[in-house]
C-alpha positions, 0 to 999 in steps of 0.5 A: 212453449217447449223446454228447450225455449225457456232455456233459449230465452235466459241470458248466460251469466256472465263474470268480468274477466279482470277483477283486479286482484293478480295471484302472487306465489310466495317462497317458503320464507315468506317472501313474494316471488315470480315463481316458486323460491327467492333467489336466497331460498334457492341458493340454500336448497342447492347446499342441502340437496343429498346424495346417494351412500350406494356407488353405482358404476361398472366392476 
């Protein structure tokens, strides 16, 4: 019997591909959420966003 025999005759394993859990993302408040912030957390990241001190334009 050649190598390439013994590694015929093994079945690959095999894994179920529902176990039953679902992965759930949360916000950084703790909240569970469909994508990365609730909608609470997503407001208050809009009030803090920075702007620039340079003025950039034409002159």
């Amino acid at each position: 019997m050649s190598t390439r025999e013994v590694f015929r005759s093994q079945p690959a394993e095999t894994f179920p591909l529902n176990t039953g859990r679902l992965l759930q993302r949360k916000c950084a408040c703790g909240q569970h959420t469909g994508g990365g912030e609730c909608h609470a957390c997503a407001g208050k990241s809009q009030l803090l966003q920075r702007h620039s001190a340079r003025r950039t334009g034409g002159g």
